[in-house]
C-alpha positions in Angstrom: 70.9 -24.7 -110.1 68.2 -22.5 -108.1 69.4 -18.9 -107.3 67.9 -17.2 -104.4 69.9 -13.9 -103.6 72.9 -14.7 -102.4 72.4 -18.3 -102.0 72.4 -21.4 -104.8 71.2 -24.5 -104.1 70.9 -27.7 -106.4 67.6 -28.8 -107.7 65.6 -31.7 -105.9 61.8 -32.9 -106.0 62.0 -32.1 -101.9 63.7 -28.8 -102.6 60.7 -26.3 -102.4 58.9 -28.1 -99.2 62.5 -27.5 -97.6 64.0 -24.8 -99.0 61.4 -22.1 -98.6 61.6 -18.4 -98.7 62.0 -17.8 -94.8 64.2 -21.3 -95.1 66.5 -19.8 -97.1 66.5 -16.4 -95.4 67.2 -17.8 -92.1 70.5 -20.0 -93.5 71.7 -17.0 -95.0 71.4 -15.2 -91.8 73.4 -18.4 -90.1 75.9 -18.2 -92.5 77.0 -14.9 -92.5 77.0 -14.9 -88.6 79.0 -17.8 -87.8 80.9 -19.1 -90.4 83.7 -17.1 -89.7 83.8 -17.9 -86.4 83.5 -22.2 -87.6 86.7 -21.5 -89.4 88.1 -20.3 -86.4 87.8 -23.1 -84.6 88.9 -25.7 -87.5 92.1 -23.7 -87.6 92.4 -24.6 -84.4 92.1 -27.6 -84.2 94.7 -28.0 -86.6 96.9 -26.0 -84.7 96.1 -28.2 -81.6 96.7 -31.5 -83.4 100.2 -29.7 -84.8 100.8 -29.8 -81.2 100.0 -33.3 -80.8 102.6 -34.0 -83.1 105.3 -32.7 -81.6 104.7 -34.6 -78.5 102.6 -31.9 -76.7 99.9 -34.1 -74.7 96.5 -32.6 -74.0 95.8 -31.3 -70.0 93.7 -29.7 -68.0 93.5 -26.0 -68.7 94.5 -23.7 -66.4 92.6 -20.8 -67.2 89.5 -22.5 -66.5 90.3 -23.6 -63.0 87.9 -22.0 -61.4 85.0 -23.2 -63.7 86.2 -26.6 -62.5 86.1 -25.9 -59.2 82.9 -23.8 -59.0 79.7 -25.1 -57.5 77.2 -24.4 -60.4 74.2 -26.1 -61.5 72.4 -26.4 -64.8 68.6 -26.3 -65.2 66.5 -29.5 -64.6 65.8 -31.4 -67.9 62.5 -30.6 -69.6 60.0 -33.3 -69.0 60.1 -35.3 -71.9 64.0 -36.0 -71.7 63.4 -37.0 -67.4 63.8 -40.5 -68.4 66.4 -41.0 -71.0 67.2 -45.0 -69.9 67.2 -46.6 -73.1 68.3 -44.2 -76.3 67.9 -45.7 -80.2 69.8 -44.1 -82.5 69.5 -44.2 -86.3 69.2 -42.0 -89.9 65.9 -40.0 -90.7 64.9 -42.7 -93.4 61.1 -42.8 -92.7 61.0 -46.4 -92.0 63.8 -46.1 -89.8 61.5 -43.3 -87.7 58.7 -45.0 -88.0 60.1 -48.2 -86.6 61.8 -46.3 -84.0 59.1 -44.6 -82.2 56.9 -47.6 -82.3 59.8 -49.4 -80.3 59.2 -48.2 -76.9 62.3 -46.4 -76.5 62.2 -43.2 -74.4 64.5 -41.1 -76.9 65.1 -41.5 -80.9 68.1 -39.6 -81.9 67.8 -38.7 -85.8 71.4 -38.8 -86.5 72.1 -37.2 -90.2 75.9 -37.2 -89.3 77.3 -41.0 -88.5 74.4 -42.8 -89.6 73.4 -41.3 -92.6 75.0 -41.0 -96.4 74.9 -37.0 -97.1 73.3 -37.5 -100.7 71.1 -34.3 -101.2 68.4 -36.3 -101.9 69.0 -38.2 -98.2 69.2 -34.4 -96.8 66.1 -32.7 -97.9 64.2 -36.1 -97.1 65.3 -36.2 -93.9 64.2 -32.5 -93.6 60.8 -34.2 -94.6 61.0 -36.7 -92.4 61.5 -34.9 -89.2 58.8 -32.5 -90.6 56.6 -35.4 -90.6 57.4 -36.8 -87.3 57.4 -33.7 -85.4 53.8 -33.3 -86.6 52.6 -36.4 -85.5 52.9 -38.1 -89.0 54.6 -41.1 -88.2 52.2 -42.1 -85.5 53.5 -44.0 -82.4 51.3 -47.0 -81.7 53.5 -49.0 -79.5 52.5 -49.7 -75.7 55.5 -48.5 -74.2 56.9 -44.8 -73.3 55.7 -42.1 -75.3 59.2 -41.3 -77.6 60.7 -37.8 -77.6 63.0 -37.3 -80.6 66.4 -35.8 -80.9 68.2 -34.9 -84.1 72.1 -34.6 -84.1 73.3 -32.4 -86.9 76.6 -33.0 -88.7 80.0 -32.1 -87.6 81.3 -28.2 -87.9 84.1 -29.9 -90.1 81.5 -30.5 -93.1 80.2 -28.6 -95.1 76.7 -29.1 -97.8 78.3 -28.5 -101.0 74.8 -28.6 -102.6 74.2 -25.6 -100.8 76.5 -21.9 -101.3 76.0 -19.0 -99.9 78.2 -15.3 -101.8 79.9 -18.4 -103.5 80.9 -20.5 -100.0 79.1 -23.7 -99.1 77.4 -23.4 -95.9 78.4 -25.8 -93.1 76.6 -28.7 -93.0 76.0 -28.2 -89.0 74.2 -24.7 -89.8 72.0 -26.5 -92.9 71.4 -29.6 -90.8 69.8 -27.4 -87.5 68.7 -24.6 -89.1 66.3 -26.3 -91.3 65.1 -28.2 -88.6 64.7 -25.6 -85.8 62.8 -23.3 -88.5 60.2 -26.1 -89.4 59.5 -27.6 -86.5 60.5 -25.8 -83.2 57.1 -23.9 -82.3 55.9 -27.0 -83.6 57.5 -29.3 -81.1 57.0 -27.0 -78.2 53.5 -27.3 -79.0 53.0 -30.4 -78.6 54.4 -30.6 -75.1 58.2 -31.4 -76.9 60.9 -29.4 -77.8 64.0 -28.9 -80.4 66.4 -31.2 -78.8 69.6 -32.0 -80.1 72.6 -34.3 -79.8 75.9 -32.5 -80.7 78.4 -34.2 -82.3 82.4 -34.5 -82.3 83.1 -31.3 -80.0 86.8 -30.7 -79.3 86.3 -28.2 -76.6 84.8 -25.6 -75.0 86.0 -22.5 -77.6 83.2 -25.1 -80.0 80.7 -25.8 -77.0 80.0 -21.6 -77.0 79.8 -21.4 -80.5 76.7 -24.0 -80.4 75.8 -21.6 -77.5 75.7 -18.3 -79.7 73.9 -20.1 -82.4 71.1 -21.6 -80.7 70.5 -18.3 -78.7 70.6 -16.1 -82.2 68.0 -19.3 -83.0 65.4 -18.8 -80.3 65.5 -14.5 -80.8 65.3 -15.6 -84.6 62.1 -17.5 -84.2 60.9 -15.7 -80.9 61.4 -18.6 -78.5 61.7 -18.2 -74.7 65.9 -18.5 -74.0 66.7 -21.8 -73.6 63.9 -23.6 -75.6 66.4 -25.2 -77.8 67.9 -27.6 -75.1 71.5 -29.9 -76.0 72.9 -32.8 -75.3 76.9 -33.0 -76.0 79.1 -36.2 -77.5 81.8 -36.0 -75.7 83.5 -38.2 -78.6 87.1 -36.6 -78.8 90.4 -36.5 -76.7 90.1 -32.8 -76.7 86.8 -32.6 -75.2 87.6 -35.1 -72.8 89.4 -32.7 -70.6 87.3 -30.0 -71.1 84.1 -31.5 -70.2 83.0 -29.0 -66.9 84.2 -25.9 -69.5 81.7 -27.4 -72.1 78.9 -27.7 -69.9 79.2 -24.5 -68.2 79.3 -23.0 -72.1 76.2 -24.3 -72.6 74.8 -24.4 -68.9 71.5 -22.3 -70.3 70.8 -25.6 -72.2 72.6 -28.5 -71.7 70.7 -31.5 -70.6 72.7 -34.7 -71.0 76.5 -35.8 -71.9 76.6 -39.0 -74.2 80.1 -41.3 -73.9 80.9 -41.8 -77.6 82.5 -45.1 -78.0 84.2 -45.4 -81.2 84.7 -42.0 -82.7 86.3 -41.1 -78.9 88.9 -44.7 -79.6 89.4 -43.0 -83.2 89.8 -39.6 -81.5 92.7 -41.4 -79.7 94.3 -43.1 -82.2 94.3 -40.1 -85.0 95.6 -37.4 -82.4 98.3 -39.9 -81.1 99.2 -41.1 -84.5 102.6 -40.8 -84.7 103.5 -41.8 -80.7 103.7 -45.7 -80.9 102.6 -45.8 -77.4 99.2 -45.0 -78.5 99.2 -48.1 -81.0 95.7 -49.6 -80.4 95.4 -53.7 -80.7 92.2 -55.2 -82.8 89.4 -53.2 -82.1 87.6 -56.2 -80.7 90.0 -56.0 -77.8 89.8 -51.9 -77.1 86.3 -52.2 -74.9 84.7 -50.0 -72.3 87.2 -51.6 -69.6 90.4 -50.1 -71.5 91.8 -48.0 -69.2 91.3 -44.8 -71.4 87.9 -45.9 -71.8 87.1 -46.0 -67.7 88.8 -43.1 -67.4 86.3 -41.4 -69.8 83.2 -42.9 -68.7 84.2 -42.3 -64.4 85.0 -38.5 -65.2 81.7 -38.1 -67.5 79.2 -39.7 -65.2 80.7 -37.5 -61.9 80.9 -34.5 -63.6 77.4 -34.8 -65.3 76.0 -35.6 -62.2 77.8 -33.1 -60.1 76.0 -30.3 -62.4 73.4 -31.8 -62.6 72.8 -33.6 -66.1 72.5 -36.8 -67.7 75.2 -39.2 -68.4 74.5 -41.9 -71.2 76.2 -44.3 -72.2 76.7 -46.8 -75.4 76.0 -50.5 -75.0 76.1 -52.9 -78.1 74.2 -55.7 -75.7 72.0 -56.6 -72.8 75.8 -57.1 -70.3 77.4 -54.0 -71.6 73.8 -52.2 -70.3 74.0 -53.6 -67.2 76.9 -52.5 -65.9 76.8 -49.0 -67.4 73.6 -48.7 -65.2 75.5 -49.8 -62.2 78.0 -47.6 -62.8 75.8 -44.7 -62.3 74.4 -43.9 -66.5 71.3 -42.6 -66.6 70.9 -44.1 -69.9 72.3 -45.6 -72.8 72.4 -45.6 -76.8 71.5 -48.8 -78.5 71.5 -48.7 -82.6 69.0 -51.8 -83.2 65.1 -52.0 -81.7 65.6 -55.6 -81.5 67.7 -54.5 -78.2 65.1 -52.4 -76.7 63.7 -55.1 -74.4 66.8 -56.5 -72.9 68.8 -52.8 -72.3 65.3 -51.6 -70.8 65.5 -54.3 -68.3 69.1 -53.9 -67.1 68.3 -50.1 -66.1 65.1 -50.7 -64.8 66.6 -53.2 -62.1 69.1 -50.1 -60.6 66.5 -47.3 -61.6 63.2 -49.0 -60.5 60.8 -46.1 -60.4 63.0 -43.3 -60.8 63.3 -41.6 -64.0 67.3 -41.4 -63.6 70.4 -41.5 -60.9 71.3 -37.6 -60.8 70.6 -37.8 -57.1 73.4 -40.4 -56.8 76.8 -38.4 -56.3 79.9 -40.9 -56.7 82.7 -39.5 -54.8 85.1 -37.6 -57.0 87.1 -40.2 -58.6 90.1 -37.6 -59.4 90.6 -38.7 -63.0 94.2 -37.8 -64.0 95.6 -36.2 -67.4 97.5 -40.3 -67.1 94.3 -42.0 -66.6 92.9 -40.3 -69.8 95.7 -40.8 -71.9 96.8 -44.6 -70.5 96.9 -47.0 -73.3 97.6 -51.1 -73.2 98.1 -53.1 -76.0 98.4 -56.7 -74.7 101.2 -59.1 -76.5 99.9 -60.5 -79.5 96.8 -58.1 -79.6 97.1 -56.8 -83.3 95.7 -59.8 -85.1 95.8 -60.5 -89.1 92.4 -61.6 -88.6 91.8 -57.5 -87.2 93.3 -56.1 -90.1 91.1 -58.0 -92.2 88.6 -57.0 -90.5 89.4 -53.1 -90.7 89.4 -53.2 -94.2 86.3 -55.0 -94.9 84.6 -52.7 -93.1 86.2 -49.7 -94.2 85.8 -51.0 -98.1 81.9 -52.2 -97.2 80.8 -49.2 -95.1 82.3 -46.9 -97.9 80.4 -48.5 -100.4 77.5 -48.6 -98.6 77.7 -44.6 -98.0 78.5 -44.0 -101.4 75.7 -45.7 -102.6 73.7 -43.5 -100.4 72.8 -45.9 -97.1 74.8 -44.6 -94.0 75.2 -47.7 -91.8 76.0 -51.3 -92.5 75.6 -54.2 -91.0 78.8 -56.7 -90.3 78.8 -59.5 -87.0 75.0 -58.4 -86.8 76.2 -54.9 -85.7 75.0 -51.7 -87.6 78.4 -49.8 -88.4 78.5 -46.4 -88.8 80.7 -43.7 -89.9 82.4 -43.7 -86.1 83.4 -47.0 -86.6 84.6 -47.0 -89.9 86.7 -43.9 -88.7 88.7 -45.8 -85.9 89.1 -49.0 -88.4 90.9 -46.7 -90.4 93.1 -44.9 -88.0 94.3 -48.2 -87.1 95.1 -49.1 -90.0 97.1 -46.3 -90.5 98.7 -46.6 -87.3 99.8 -50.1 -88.2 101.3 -49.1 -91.3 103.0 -46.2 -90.1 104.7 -47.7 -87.6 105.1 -51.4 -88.7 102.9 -53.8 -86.5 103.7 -57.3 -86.6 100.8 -59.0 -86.8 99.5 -62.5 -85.0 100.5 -65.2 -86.0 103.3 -65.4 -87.8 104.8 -61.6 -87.5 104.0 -60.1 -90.7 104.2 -56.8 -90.4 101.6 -54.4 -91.5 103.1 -52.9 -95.2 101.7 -50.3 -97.7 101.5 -53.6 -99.6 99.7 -55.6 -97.1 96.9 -53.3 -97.1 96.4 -53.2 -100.6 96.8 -56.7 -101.2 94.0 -57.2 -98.6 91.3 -54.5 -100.2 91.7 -56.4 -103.5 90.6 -59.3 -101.5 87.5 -58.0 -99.7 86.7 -55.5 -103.3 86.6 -59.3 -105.1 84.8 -60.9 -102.2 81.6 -57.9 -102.2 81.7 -58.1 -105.6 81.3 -62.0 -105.7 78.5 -61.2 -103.4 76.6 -58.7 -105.5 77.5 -55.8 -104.6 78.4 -53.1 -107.3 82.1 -53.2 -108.3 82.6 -49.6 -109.3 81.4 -48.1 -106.1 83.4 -50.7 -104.2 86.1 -49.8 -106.4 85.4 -45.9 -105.2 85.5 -47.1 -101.5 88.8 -48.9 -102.2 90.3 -45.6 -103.9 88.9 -43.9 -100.3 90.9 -46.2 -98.3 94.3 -45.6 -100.2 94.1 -42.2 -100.0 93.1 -42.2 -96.1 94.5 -44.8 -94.1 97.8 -44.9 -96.4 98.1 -41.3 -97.0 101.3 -39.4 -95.6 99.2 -36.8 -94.0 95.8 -38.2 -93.5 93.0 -36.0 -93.5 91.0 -35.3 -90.3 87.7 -37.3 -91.2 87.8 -40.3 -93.5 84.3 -38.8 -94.7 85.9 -35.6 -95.5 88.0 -37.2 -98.7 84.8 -39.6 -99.7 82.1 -36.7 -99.8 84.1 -35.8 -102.5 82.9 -38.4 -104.7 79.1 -38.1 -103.3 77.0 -36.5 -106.5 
């Protein structure tokens, strides 16, 4: 271990072109500003999922009324994020960067939550990585838009364990953001860009300031005009959901786009609602952007994004799902494969034509109800054996994937990431809990079922080449998640555990 002070961090060849002096002075000063605070807002969230539990819905808070009802406006985007139409989205890896802003997309989002294994190694190379690109070192030579980048840190629930700081280990938001506003900000700005970031898996506007107070502490930190460091928010949770003026307004110095999380905002659903069997989702195949929860999400985020003044984007998995998310008033949308770049381009340049976005297009207030939110449908028959199979497969292969150190993985020709592998096993944990039968034949969804099905899928990979003892690891994940009692909050929270 390498002791600096008060902080101890584990050795690694990309260590000292990370980790240096004023590196490790400035997570220090991170630390012991805000990590008390962080805990805060965990406990809270416990707390509010206690609440949950005992039948207490989320609503609309009162005490923020007249946020709500205000007529406030946040600061145009900076030029480089004006056009935002078509949004790739992948880990740090270098190749991954490099191919990404070679694609012609307007915006790569370096995502080292979701998309990426947390190894140490995959950490500090990341670090690199951005390093590299925000200098120009992974040169763009495509023919299409110049591409700005983005990085989305990890969640405020994890932590870098190969990091402490007086014996804690410092929160793997704080590492991921402070490393890479240190490095490269002045850079960035130099170069006609900026430190832009994507936040991740908010549940409110309590975490919204938080992100507020540490950017600001950022930019006096590094000397940087207020409001340099400009945000875009996931709005990915329940929680969040109905708090979405309250976490612009939080961050209204900043803010410059609201992206509709599609899968970790299903799982957000199905973990806060666990134990309510209304809430029981069918095969995930079935719970698209048209589920009534779903429109209700994406109506509410494009009105209120536009009505202050900020991007909406959305997520589209293919060329249909783009096209009606830009007739529907996105300014944008996230695709997680180059290969879509093309088709998703076209679709939004048919409504936008010219323009750079649709801020100026104000859809009357579709008055969004608490109901509308929280309205769930599971049609008859819609919990399939073929979706459980499914579930686990990808919870089993994505997990050994991670553990092995790659973040997403590929099944139906889809990248899957840590979003998806969290709602596959909700579900699977809402099945069991509250006894699904299954199509055809009405077997219901057992303790036993489940295990009987990961021996399965662990033999199958296996068959296939892939290493038995880390799919053995993934299969140890599963039991302990999606067949625990008391789940924890993040399936990634139980299998970073077992990450060296």
């Amino acid at each position: 271990m390498s002791v600096i002070e008060s902080i101890i961090f584990t050795p690694d060849s990309s260590a000292d072109a990370v980790l240096t002096a004023e590196a490790v002075e400035f997570l220090i000063a991170l630390h012991h500003r805000f990590e008390c605070a962080r805990r805060d807002l965990l406990a809270a969230r416990a707390a509010r999922q206690t609440e949950f539990d005992s039948g207490r819905p989320p609503e609309f808070l009162e005490a923020t009324t007249a946020v709500r009802e205000g007529q406030w406006r946040v600061p145009a985007p900076p030029d480089a994020l004006r056009d935002r139409r078509v949004e790739l989205i992948g880990p740090a890896a270098r190749n991954t960067m490099a191919e990404a802003l070679t694609s012609g997309v307007n915006v790569f989002i370096a995502d080292l939550g979701d998309a990426s294994s947390p190894t140490w190694e995959n950490m500090l190379r990341s670090q690199v990585n951005l390093s590299d690109a925000a200098r120009g070192g992974l040169a763009q030579t495509g023919t299409g838009p110049r591409t700005t980048m983005m990085v989305m840190p990890r969640g405020l629930h994890l932590v870098e364990k190969h990091v402490s700081v007086d014996g804690d280990p410092i929160a793997a938001s704080l590492f991921d953001f402070g490393l890479y506003c240190l490095h490269n900000a002045r850079t960035l700005m130099d170069r006609g860009s900026g430190p832009y970031l994507c936040l991740p898996k908010l549940e409110g506007h309590l975490e919204a300031r938080l992100w507020n107070e540490v950017t600001a502490f950022t930019e006096d930190a590094l000397e940087l005009d207020r409001g340099s460091i400009r945000t875009t928010v996931q709005i990915e949770t329940i929680s969040a959901a109905f708090e979405i003026d309250e976490i612009i307004y939080e961050l209204r110095e900043r803010i410059c786009g609201l992206g509709a999380g599609r899968w970790g905002y299903v799982a957000s659903i199905a973990k806060a609602f666990r134990l309510d069997p209304a809430f029981v989702l069918p095969d995930r195949a079935l719970v698209g952007t048209g589920a009534p929860f779903m429109r209700a999400l994406t109506e509410l985020l494009v009105e209120t994004a536009h009505r202050r003044g900020t991007h909406a984007i959305g997520t589209s998995a293919d060329r249909l799902e783009a096209r009606r998310l830009a007739s529907e008033g996105f300014d944008g949308t996230r695709i997680t494969r180059a290969t879509h770049v093309s088709a998703v381009r076209a679709e939004f340049d048919k409504v936008l034509g010219g323009a750079p976005h649709q801020l100026t297009r104000q859809r009357p207030e579709p008055r969004v109800s608490a109901a509308d939110l929280l309205t769930v449908t599971r049609p008859e028959g819609g919990c399939t054996q073929a979706g459980l199979d499914r579930n686990i497969d990808v919870i089993i292969g994505y997990l050994a994937g991670w553990l092995a150190g790659t973040g997403s993985v590929t099944f139906d020709e889809l990248p899957q990431d840590a979003s998806a592998a969290e709602l596959c096993c909700a579900q699977v944990w809402q099945w069991v809990h509250h006894r699904i039968p299954l199509t055809p034949g009405g077997t219901v969804v057992t303790d036993e079922l489940v295990r009987q099905r990961a021996d399965k899928t662990v033999s199958q990979l296996s068959a296939a080449g892939h290493d038995r003892t880390v799919l053995q690891r993934a299969r140890a994940v599963l039991d302990e998640v999606a067949l625990a009692e008391h789940p924890p909050t993040f399936l990634t929270l139980t299998a970073y555990e077992l990450i060296d």
